[in-house]
C-alpha positions in Angstrom: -83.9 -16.8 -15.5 -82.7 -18.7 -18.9 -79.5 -19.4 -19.2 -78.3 -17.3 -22.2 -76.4 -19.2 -24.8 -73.5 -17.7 -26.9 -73.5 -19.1 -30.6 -69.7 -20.6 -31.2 -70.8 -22.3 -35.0 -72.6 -23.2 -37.6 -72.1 -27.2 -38.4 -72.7 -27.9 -41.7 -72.9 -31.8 -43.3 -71.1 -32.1 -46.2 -69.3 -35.0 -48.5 -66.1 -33.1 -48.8 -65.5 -30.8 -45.7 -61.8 -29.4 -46.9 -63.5 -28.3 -50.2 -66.1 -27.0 -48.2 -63.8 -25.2 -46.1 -61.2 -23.6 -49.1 -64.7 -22.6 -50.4 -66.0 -20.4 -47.3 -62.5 -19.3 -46.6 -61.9 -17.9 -50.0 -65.9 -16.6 -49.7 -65.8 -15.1 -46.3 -61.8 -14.4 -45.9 -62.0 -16.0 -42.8 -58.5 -18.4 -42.1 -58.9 -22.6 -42.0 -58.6 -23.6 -38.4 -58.7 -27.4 -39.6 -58.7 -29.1 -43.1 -59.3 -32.8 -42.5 -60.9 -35.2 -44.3 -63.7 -35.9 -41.8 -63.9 -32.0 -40.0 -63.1 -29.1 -41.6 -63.4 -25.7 -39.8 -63.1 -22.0 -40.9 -63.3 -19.0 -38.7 -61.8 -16.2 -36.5 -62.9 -17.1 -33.3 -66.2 -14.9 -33.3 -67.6 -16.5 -36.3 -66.7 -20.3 -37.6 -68.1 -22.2 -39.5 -67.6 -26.3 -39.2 -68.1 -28.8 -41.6 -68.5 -32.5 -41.1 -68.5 -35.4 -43.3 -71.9 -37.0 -44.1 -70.5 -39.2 -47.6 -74.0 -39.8 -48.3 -75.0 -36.5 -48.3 -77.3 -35.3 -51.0 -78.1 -31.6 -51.9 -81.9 -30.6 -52.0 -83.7 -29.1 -55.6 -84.5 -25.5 -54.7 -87.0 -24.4 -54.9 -88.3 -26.6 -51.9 -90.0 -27.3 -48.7 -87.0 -29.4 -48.0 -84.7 -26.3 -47.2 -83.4 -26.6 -43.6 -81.1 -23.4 -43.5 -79.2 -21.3 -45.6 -76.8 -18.3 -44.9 -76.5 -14.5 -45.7 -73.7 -12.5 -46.3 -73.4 -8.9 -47.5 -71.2 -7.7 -50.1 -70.2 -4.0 -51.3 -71.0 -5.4 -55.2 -73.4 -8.2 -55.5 -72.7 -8.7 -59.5 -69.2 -8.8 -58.9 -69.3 -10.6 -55.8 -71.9 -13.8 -57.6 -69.4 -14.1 -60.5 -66.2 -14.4 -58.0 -68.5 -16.9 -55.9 -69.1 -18.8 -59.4 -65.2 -19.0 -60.7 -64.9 -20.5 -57.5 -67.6 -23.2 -57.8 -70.9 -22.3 -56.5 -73.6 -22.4 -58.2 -76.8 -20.0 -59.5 -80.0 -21.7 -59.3 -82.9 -20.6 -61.8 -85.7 -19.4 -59.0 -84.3 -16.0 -57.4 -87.0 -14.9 -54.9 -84.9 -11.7 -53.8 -84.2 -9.9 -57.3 -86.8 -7.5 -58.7 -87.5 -6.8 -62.4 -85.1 -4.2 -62.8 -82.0 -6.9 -61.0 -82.0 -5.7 -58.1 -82.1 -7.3 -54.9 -80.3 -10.6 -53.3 -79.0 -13.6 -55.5 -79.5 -17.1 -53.9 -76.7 -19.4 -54.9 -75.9 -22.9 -53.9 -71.9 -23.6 -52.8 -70.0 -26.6 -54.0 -72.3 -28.9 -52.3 -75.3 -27.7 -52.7 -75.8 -25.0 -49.2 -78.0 -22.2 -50.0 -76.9 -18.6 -49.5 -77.8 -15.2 -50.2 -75.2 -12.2 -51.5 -76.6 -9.3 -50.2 -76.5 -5.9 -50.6 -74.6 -3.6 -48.3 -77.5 -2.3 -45.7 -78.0 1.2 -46.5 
């Protein structure tokens, strides 16, 4: 039998991880654990997400086959949640794979450095 693994984080390389971390916790609402200028960490204990400091770090063009990972969230309002997620620095690349003729759908954005993630809509 495989020993079954319980996920603690997502680590994410960054040049700035206590930017990275204001950003997620004022994204997700979850509270800073640590805010250091190497490692940065935000999370409640169930879900956290890390950031380390890579100062070399360069974000990828998206579209592109060199996209590692990027993260999904849902939101109540995805118009209103993008432009919060914009005031606070992220970014709206031009290729949206998720968003159908009539706007409807997910929005990919890129946060301060660069991550991809989706705003979702609530699951209905």
């Amino acid at each position: 039998m495989t020993t079954n693994a319980k996920l603690l984080a997502v680590t994410i390389d960054c040049a700035d991880p206590k930017r990275m971390a204001d950003f997620w916790h004022q994204v997700t609402g979850l509270p800073v654990q640590v805010a250091e200028d190497e490692y940065s960490a935000v999370g409640d204990g169930t879900t956290n997400l890390y950031f380390g400091r890579v100062a070399d770090r360069r974000p990828i063009e998206w579209p592109s086959d060199d996209k590692q990972f990027h993260l999904d969230f849902r939101v109540p309002d995805v118009a209103k949640a993008v432009e919060e997620y914009l005031e606070l620095g992220a970014t709206r690349p031009d290729f949206q794979p998720g968003v159908t003729e009539d706007g409807v759908g997910w929005i990919v954005l890129q946060d301060p450095e660069g991550h991809l993630f989706c705003v979702c809509p609530e699951a209905s």
